[in-house]
C-alpha positions as CSV (number, residue, x, y, z in Angstrom):
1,X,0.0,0.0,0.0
2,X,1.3,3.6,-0.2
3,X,1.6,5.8,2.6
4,X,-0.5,7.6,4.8
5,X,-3.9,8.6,3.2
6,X,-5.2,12.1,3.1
7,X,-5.9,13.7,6.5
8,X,-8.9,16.1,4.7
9,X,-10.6,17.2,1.3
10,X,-8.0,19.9,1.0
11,X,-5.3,17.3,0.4
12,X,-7.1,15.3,-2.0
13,X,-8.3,18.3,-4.6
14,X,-4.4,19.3,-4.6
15,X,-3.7,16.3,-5.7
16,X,-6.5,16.4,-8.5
17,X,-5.2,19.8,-8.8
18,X,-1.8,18.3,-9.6
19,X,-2.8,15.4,-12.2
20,X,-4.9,17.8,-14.0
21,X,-8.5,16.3,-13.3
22,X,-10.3,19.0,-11.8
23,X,-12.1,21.7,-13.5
24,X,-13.1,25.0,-11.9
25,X,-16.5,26.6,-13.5
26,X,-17.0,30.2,-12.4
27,X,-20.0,30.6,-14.9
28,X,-23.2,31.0,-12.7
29,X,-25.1,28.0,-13.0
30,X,-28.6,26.7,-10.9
31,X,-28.4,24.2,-8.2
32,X,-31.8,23.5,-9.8
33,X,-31.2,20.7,-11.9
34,X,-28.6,22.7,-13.6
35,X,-25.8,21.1,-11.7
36,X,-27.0,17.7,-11.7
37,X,-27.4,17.7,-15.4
38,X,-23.7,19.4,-15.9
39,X,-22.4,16.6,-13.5
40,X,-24.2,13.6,-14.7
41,X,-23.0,14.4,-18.4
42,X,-19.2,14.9,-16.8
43,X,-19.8,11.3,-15.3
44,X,-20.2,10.0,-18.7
45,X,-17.1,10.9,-20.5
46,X,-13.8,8.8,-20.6
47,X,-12.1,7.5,-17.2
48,X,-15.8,9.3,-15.0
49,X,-14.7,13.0,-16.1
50,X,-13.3,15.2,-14.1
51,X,-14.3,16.7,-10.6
52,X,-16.3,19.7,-10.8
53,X,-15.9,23.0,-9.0
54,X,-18.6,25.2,-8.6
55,X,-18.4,28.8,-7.9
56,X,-21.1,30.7,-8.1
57,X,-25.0,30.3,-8.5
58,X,-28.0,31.5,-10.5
59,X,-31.7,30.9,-9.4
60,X,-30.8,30.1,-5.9
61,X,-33.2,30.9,-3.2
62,X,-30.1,30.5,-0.9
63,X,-27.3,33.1,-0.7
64,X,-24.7,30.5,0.2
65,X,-20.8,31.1,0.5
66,X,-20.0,27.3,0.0
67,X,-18.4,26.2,-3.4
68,X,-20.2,23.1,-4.4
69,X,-17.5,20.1,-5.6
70,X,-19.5,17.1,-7.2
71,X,-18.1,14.1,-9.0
72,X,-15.0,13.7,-7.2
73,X,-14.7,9.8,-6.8
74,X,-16.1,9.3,-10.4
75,X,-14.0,6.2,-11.4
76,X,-13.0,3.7,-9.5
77,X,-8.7,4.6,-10.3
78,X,-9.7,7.8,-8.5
79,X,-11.7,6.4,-5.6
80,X,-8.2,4.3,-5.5
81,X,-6.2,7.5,-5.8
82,X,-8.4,9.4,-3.0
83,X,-7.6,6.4,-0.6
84,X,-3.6,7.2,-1.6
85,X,-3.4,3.8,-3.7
86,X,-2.0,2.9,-7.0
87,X,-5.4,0.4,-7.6
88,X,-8.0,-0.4,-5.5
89,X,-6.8,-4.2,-5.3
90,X,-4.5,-3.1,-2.7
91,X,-7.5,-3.1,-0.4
92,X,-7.3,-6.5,-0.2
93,X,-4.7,-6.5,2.6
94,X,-7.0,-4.0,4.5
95,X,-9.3,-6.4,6.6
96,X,-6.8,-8.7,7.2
97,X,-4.5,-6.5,8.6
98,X,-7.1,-4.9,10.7
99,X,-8.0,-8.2,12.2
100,X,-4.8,-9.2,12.9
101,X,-5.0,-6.5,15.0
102,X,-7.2,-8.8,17.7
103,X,-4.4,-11.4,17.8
104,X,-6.3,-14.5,16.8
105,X,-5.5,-16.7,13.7
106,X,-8.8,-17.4,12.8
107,X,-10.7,-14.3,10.6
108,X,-14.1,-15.5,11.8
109,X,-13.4,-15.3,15.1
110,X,-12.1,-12.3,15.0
111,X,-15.0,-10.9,13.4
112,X,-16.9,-12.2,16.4
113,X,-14.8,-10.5,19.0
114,X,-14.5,-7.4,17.3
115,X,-16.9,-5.5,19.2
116,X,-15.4,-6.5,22.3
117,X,-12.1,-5.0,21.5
118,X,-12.1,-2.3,18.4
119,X,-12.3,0.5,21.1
120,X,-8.8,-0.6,22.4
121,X,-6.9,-1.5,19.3
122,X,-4.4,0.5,17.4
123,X,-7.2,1.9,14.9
124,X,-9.1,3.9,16.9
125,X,-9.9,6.9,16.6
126,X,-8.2,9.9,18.8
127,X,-10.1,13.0,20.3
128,X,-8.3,15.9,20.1
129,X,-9.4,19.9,21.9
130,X,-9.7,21.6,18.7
131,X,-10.8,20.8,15.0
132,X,-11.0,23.0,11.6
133,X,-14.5,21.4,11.4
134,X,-15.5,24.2,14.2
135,X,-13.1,27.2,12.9
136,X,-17.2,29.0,12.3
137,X,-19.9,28.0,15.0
138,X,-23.5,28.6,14.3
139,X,-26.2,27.4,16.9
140,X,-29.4,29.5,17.4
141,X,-29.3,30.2,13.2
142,X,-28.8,26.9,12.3
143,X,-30.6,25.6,9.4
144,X,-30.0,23.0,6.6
145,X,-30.9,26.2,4.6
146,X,-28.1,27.8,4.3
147,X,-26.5,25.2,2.4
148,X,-26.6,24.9,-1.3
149,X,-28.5,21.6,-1.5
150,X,-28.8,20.8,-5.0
151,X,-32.6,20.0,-6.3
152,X,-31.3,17.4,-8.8
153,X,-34.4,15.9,-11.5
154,X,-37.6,17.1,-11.9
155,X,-39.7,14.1,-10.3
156,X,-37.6,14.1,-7.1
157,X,-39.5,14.9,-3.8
158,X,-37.1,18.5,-3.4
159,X,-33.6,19.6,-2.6
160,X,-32.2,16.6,-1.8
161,X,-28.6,15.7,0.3
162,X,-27.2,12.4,-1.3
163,X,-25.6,9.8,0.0
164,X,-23.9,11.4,3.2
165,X,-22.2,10.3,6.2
166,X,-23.9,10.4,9.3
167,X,-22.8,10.0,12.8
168,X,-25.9,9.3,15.4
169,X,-26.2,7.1,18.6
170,X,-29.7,5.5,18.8
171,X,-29.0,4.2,22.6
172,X,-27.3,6.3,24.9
173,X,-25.4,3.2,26.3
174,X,-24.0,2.7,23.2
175,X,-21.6,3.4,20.8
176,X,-22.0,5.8,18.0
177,X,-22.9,4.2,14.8
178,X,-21.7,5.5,11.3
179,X,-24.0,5.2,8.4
180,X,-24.7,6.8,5.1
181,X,-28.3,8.8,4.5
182,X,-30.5,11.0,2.2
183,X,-31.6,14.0,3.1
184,X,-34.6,15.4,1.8
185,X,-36.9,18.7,2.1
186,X,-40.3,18.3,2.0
187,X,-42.4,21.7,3.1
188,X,-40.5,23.6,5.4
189,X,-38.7,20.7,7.2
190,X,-35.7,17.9,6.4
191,X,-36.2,13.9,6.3
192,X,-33.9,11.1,6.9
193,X,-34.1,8.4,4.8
194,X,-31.6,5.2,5.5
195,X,-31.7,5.2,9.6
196,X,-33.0,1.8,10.8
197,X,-35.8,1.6,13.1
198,X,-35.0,2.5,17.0
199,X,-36.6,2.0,20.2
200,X,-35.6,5.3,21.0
201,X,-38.1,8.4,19.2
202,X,-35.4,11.1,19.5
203,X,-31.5,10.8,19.5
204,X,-28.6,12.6,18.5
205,X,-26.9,12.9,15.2
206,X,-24.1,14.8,13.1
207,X,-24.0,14.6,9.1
208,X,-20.6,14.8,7.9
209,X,-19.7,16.7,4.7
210,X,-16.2,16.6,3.1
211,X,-13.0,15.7,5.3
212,X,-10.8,12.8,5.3
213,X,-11.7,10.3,1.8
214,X,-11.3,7.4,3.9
215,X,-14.2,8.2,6.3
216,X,-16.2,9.1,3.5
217,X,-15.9,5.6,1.3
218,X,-16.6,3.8,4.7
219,X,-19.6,5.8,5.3
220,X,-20.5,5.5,1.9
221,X,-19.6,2.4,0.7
222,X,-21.9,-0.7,0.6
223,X,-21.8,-4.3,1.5
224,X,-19.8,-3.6,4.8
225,X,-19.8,-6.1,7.4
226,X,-21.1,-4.6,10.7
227,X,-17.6,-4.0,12.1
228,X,-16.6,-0.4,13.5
229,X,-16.4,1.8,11.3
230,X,-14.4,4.6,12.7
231,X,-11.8,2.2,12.9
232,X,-11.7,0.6,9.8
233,X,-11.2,3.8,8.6
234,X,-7.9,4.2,10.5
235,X,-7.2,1.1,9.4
236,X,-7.5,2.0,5.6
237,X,-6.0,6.1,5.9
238,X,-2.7,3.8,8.2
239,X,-3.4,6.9,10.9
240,X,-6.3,7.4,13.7
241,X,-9.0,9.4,12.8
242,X,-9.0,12.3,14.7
243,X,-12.6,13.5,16.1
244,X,-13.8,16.3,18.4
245,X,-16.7,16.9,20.6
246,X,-19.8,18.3,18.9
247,X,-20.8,22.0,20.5
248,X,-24.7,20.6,20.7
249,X,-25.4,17.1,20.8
250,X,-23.8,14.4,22.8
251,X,-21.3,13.1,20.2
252,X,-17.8,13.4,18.4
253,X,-17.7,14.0,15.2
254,X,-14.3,14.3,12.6
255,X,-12.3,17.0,13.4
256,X,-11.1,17.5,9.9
257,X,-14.5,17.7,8.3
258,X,-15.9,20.7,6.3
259,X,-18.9,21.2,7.6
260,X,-20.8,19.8,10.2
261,X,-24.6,20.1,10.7
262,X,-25.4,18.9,14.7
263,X,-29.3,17.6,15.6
264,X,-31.5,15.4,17.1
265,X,-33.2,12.6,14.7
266,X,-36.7,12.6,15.7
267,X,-39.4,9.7,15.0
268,X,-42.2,10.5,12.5
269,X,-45.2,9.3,13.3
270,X,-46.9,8.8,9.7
271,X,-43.5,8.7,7.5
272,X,-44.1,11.2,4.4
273,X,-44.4,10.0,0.8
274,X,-40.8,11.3,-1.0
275,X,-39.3,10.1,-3.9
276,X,-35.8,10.3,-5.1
277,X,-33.9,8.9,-8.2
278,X,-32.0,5.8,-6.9
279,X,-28.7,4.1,-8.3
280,X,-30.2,2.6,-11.1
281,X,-31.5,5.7,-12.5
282,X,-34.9,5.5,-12.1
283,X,-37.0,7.1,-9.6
284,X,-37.7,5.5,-6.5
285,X,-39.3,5.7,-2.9
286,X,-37.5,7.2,0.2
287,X,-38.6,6.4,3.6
288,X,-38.3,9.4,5.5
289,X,-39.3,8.2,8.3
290,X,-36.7,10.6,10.6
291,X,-37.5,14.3,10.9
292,X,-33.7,16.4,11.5
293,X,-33.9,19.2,13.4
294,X,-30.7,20.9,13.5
295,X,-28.8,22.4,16.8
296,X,-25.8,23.5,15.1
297,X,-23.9,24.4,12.1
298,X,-20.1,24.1,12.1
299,X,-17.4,24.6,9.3
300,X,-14.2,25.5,8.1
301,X,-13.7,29.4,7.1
302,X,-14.1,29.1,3.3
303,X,-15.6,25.3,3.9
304,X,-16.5,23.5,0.6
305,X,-19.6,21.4,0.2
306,X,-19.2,18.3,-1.2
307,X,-22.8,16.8,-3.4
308,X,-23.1,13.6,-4.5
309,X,-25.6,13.2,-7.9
310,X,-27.0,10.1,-8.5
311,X,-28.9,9.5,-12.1
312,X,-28.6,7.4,-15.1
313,X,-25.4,5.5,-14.5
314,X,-22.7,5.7,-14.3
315,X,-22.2,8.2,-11.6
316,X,-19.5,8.6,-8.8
317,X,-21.6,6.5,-6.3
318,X,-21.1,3.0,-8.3
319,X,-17.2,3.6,-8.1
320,X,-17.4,3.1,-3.9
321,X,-18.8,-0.4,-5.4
322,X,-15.9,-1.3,-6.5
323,X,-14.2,-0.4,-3.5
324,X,-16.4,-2.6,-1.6
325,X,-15.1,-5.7,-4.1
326,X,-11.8,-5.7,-3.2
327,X,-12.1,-4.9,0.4
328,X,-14.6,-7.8,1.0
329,X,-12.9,-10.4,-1.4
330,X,-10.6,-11.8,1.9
331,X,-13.7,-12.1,4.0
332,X,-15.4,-14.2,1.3
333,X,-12.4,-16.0,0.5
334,X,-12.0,-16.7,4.3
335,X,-15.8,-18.6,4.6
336,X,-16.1,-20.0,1.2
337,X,-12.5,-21.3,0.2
338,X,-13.7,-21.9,-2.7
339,X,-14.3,-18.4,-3.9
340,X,-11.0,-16.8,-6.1
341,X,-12.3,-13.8,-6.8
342,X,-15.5,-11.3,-7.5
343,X,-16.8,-8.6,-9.4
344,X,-19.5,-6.2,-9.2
345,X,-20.1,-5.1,-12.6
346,X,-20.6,-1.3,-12.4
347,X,-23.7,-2.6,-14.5
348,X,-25.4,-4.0,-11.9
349,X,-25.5,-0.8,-10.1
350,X,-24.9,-2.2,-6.4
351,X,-27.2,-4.8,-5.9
352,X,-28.7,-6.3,-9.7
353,X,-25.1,-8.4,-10.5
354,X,-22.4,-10.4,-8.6
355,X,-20.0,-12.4,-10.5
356,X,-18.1,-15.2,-8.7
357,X,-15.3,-17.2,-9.6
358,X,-14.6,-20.7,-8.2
359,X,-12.5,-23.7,-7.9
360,X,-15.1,-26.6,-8.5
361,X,-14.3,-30.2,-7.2
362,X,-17.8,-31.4,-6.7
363,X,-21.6,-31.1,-7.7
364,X,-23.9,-28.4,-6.2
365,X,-21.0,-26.3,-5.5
366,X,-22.0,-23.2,-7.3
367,X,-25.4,-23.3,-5.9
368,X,-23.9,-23.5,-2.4
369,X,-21.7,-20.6,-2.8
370,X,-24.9,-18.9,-4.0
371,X,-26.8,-19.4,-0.7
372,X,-23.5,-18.5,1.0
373,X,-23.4,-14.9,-0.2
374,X,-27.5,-14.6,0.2
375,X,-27.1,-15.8,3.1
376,X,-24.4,-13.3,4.5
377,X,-26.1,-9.9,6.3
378,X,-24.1,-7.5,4.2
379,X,-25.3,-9.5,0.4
380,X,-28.7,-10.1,1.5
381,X,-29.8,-7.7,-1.2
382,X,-28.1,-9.5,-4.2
383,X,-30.6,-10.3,-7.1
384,X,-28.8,-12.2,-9.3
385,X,-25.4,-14.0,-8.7
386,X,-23.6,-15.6,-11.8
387,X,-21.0,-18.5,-10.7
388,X,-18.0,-19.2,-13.3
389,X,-14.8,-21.4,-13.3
390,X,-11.5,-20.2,-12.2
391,X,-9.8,-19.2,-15.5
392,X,-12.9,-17.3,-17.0
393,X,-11.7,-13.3,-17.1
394,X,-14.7,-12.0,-14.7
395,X,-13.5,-8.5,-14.9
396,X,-13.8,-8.6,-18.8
397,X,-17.6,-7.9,-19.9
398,X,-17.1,-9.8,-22.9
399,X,-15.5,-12.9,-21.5
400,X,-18.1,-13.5,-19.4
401,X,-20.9,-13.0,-21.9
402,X,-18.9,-15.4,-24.1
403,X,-18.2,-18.0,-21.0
404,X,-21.6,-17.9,-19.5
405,X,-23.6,-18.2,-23.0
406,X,-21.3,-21.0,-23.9
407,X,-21.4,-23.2,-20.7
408,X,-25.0,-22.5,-19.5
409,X,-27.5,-24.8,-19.4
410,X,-31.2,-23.1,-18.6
411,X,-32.7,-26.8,-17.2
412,X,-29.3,-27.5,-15.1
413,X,-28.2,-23.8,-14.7
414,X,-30.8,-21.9,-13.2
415,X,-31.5,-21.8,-9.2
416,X,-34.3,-19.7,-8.0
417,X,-35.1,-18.5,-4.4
418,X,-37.0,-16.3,-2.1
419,X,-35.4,-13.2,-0.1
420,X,-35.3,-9.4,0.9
421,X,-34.3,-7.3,-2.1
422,X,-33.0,-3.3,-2.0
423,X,-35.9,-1.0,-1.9
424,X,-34.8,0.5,-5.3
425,X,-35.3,-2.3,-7.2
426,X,-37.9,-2.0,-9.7
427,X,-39.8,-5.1,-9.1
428,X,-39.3,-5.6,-5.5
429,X,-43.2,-7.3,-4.3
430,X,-44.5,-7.1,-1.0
431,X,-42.2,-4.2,0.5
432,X,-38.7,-5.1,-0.9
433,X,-39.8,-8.9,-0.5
434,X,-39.3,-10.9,-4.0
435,X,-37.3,-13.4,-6.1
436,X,-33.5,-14.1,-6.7
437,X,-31.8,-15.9,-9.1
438,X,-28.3,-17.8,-9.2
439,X,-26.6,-18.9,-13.0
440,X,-24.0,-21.7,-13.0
441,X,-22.1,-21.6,-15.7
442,X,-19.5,-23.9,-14.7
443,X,-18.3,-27.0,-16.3
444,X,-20.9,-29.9,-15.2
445,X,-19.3,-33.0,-13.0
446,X,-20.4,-36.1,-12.7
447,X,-24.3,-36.0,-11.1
448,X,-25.0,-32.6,-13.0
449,X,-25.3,-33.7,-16.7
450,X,-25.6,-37.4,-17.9
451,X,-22.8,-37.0,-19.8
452,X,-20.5,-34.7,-17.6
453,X,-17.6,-36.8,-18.5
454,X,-17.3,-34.9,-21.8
455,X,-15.7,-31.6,-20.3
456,X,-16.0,-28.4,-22.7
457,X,-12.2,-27.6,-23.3
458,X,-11.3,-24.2,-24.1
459,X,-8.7,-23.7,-27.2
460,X,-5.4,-22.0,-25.3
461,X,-1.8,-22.0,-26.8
462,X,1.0,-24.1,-24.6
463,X,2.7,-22.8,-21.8
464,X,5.8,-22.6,-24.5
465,X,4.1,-20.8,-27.3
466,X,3.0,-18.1,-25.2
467,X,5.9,-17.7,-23.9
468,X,7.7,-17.3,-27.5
469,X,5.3,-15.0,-28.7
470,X,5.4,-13.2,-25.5
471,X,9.2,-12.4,-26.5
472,X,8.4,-11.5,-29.9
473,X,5.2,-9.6,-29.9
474,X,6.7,-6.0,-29.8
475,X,9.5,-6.6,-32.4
476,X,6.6,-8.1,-34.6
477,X,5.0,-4.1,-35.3
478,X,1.2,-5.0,-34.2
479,X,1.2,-2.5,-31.7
């Protein structure tokens, strides 16, 4: 891995800054659709387009004094680069570093004891008096108003937050939990949408935007075990996360943050009808089910507001998908041995697609590596999962296509279950409730086909050949 990670935003724009992939646009544009429709058409040119830098506004009803940054993390190289890596397959040593850290050989049992110890390992995060998140400190004004929340598409519910950390603790015996949200006007007040149901009908909470890029993907990022997330995030920056006290709540919050908006959650008791556009590009429902009523606003002098926009794919939110892949691709590897690798397709946009490679030795194994991942907490939400041999390029769109129409057979190949899917999928039935499917398109063994003794064999040069023409290929001119 390279070294240490970004400490804030600051340090990671100077470093788009320096490799030319950030463009500043000092043209007055609307946060009314205007931006969303400039960013979502950035998204779509070569390599996710650059970040965007807004600086000044037309047709706002607010007079904010916030630049708005969107698409920063807009390819998966740059979510890579905003975590200071060279690819994002060095997060593969992540988690099992970090449990190493709890002294036992086995992974799964650490992942059981981790609760028990995360507060007293070597990731933790460290409180410190004073944070730039607080350099301006506004309590009695404090509204989610003056921010320049962007009103994205036209059949969304209104000005809408996306996607952004939150920091809230539902029992005060507890720890703080760390969690990813929407934030949505409707009238004159703000909803939640993406806080589980709580015993509790008022608690505290801080949403977090801009600071340290490692906070961010592990706020953001989906398919994380329930491990603690403050600490995985020193785990994956290689230095503790520094946090400070919140002025109004009873929290801490990250110190190096740009701006920090301090409330109380509070229950709803008829959730209102909203609707965003969700990751597939279509419009969706969101459950605001949490009312936020703010208690302060804190920020850095000259603090820049980071917006996510999330439309037709692709957009910058698919790219912390692929983050997820690599990070997890240990844990899976560690409770189902057969497993060599994974891929989310960006296609699949989160939870349609998983593609898993395996070393076969028996029948049924595909189909039990498919009730494997439904059956993990984290993939509960997968809808289809296609199984392949070790050998077939899973990262390669076209290999796949090729491998899986080749090898699949619809009698032997298809496996269909029951289960929870995501609440933007478009045919979820009976509130997120519906069906799954799992492809093998593996070679058949012996008690999968009558004749599984005749193996398809793929053409491939020798071990030799390759290896000659390996040697020759640049002198030969082809490229």
């Amino acid at each position: 891995m390279a070294g240490t990670a970004f400490k804030d935003l600051r340090e990671y724009l100077s470093y788009l800054e320096k490799r030319g992939v950030i463009r500043h646009i000092s043209a007055a544009v609307s946060p009314v659709h205007e931006i969303a429709e400039i960013t979502s058409r950035a998204a779509h040119l070569p390599g996710g387009g650059p970040a965007l830098w807004f600086e000044s506004f037309s047709n706002s009803a607010t007079e904010s004094p916030f630049a708005v940054l969107t698409n920063l993390v807009a390819s998966p190289q740059r979510l890579a680069w905003s975590l200071s890596l060279n690819s994002l397959k060095e997060l593969e040593s992540v988690l099992p570093q970090y449990y190493n850290a709890y002294g036992s050989a086995d992974l799964l049992d650490r992942l059981m004891r981790i609760g028990e110890t995360s507060s007293q390992n070597r990731f933790a995060p460290r409180l410190v008096r004073s944070a730039p998140a607080q350099e301006v400190v506004s309590t009695a004004t404090a509204t989610l108003d003056q921010l320049p929340i962007l009103t994205a598409w036209p059949g969304e519910s209104g000005p809408a937050l996306r996607s952004v950390p939150i920091i809230y603790r539902p029992d005060s015996d507890e720890n703080a939990q760390v969690g990813c949200v929407d934030v949505i006007k409707a009238g004159q007040d703000y909803f939640i949408s993406g806080i589980p149901a709580s015993k509790q009908r008022s608690f505290p909470a801080a949403l977090v935007i801009g600071g340290e890029p490692s906070f961010s993907f592990v706020a953001r990022a989906p398919f994380l075990p329930e491990i603690d997330r403050l600490s995985l995030t020193g785990a994956l920056a290689r230095h503790r996360l520094e946090m400070v006290r919140a002025r109004e709540v009873e929290l801490e919050v990250p110190a190096n943050a740009e701006i920090i908006l301090e409330g109380m959650l509070e229950a709803v008791p008829e959730a209102p009808s909203l609707q965003l556009v969700q990751a597939n590009g279509y419009y969706g429902p969101a459950v605001g089910s949490w009312r936020f009523v703010p208690r302060a606003l804190t920020h850095r002098k000259e603090a820049l507001f980071v917006a996510s926009v999330i439309g037709p794919p692709p957009h910058e939110e698919l790219a912390l998908l692929k983050g997820s892949e690599r990070l997890l691709l240990p844990l899976l590897k560690a409770t189902a041995p057969e497993i060599t690798d994974w891929c989310l397709p960006l296609e699949g946009t989160i939870y349609n697609l998983a593609i898993v490679a395996i070393n076969k030795s028996y029948a049924g194994q595909a189909q039990k590596v498919m009730y494997g991942l439904w059956g993990r907490e984290e993939l509960k939400f997968l809808k289809h999962i296609l199984v392949v041999d070790t050998g077939c390029d899973i990262h390669n769109p076209s290999a796949v296509v090729s491998t899986a129409l080749a090898l699949l057979d619809p009698e032997r190949a298809l496996t269909f279950a029951k289960g929870p899917l995501a609440a933007s999928d478009l045919v979820a039935q009976n509130h997120n409730f519906g069906s799954k499917v799992g492809l093998d398109a593996t070679r058949p063994l012996a008690g999968e086909k009558k004749n599984a003794s005749v193996q398809p064999i793929q053409a491939e040069s020798s071990t030799g050949i390759k290896r000659q023409v390996d040697e020759r290929w640049f002198d030969l001119g082809i490229e």
